[in-house]
ROKOLSE-352369 format. One record per residue (C-alpha): residue in three letters; x, y, z. Coordinates in nm, 3 decimals, decimal comma, padded with zeros to 5 digits. Layout:
% ROKOLSE-352369
ALA | X | Y | Z
...
//
This chain:
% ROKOLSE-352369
UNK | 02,002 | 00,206 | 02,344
UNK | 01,984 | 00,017 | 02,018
UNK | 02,283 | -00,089 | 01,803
UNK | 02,331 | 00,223 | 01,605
UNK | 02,375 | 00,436 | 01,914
UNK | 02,639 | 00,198 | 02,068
UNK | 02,833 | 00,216 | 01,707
UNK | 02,803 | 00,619 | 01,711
UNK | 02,945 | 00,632 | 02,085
UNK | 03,202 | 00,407 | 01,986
UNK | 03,339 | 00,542 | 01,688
UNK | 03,514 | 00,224 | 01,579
UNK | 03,725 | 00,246 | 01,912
UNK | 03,694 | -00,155 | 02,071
UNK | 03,477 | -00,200 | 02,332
UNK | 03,377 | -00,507 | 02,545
UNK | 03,030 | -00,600 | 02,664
UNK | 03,005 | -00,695 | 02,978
UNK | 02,607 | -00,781 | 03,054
UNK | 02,409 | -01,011 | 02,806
UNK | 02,047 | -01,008 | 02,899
UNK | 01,810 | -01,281 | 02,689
UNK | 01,512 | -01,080 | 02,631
UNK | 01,243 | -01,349 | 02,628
UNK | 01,293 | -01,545 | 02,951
UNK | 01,543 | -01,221 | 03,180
UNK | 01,821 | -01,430 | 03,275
UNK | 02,110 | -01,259 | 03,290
UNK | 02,511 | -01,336 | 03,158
UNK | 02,800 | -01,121 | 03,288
UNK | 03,101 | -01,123 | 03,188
UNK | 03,376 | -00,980 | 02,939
UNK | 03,244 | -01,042 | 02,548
UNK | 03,399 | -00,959 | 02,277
UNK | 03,179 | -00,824 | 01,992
UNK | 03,197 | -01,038 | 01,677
UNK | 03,371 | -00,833 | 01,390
UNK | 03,093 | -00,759 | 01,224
UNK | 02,966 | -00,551 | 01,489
UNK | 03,298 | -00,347 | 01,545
UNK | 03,180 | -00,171 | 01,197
UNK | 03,006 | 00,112 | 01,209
UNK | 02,665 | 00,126 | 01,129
UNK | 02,667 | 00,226 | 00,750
UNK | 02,981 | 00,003 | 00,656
UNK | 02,737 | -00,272 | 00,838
UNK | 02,421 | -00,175 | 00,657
UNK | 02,686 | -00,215 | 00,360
UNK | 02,793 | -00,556 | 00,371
UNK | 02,452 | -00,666 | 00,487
UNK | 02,313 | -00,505 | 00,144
UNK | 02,608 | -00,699 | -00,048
UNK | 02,503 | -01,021 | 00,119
UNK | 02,182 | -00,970 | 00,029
UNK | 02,265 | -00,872 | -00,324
UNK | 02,492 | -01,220 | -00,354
UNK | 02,803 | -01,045 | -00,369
UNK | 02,684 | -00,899 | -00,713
UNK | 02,907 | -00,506 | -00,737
UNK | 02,699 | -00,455 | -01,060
UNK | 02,350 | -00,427 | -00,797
UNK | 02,493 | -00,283 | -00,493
UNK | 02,612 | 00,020 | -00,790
UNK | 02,260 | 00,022 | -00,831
UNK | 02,164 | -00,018 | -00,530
UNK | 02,383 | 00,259 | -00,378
UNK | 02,403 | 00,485 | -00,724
UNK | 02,739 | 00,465 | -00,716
UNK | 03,042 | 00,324 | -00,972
UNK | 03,236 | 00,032 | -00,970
UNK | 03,504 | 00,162 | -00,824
UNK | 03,363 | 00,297 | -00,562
UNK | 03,199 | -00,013 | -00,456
UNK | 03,529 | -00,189 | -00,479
UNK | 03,730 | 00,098 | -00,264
UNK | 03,438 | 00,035 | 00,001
UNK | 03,459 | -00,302 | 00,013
UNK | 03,849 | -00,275 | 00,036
UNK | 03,825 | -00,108 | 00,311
UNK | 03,575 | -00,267 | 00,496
UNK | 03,798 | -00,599 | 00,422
UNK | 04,087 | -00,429 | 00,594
UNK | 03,912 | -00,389 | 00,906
UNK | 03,820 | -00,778 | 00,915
UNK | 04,048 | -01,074 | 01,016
UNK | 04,097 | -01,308 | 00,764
UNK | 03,967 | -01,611 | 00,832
UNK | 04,149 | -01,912 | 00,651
UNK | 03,911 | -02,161 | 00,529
UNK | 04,139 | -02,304 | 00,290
UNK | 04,469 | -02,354 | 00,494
UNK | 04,817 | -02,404 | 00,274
UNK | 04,860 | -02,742 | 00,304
UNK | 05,108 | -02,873 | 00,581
UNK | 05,468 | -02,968 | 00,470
UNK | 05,351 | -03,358 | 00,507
UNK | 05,044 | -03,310 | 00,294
UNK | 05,237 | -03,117 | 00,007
UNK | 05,488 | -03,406 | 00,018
UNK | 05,184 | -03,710 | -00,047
UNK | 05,037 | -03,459 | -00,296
UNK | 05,328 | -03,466 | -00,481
UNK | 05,385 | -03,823 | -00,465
UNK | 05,064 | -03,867 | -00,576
UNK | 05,112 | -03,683 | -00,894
UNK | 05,411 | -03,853 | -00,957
UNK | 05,676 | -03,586 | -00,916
UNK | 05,861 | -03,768 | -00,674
UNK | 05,931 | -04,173 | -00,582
UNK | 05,750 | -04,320 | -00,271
UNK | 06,163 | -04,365 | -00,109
UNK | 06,155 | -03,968 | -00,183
UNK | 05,829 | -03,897 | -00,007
UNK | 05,966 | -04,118 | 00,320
UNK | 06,322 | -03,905 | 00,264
UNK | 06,131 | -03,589 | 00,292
UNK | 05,884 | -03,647 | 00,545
UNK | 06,188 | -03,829 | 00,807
UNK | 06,375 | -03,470 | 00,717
UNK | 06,096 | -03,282 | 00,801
UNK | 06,053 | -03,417 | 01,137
//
């Protein structure tokens, strides 16, 4: 069965696999794994975002691409998004670190950045 088939039987319902097999050497992994998100999509939203990636995220060549308008590139990729976790990779900075930024910038005194930070403990 290849990947398509699994993502047809599925139909975007979760599913665990429980059997890894590494084709080159046999050995064999059981256990429960968790797909990664990408692979929850089904096939064409996959083949989408893989033809995005390759097009470096330009919407003016995957409407080319996929003969289709702006707008429907963006609705796609909306909704693709909404199926993802977001994955932070800029955090909001912690109370502490929003404090010394601000110090630093000199919006507030050094005795105001202990004031807050004791406060905040």
């Amino acid at each position: 069965m290849d990947w398509q088939e699994l993502t047809d039987l599925t139909q975007g319902r979760p599913f665990v696999v429980e059997r890894v097999r590494l084709a080159d050497n046999g050995v064999a992994i059981e256990g429960d794994f968790e797909p990664p998100q990408l692979a929850r999509l089904g096939v064409d939203d996959q083949v989408f975002v893989a033809a995005f990636v390759r097009a470096h995220g330009s919407i003016k060549e995957m409407e080319r691409i996929f003969g289709v308008s702006y707008p429907t590139v963006k609705s796609r990729l909306n909704r693709i998004a909404g199926q993802l976790d977001f994955v932070d990779t800029d955090p909001a900075p912690t109370g502490a670190a929003e404090v010394v930024d601000r110090l630093q910038r000199g919006e507030i005194s050094a005795q105001e950045a202990l004031d807050e930070l004791e406060r905040s403990r």
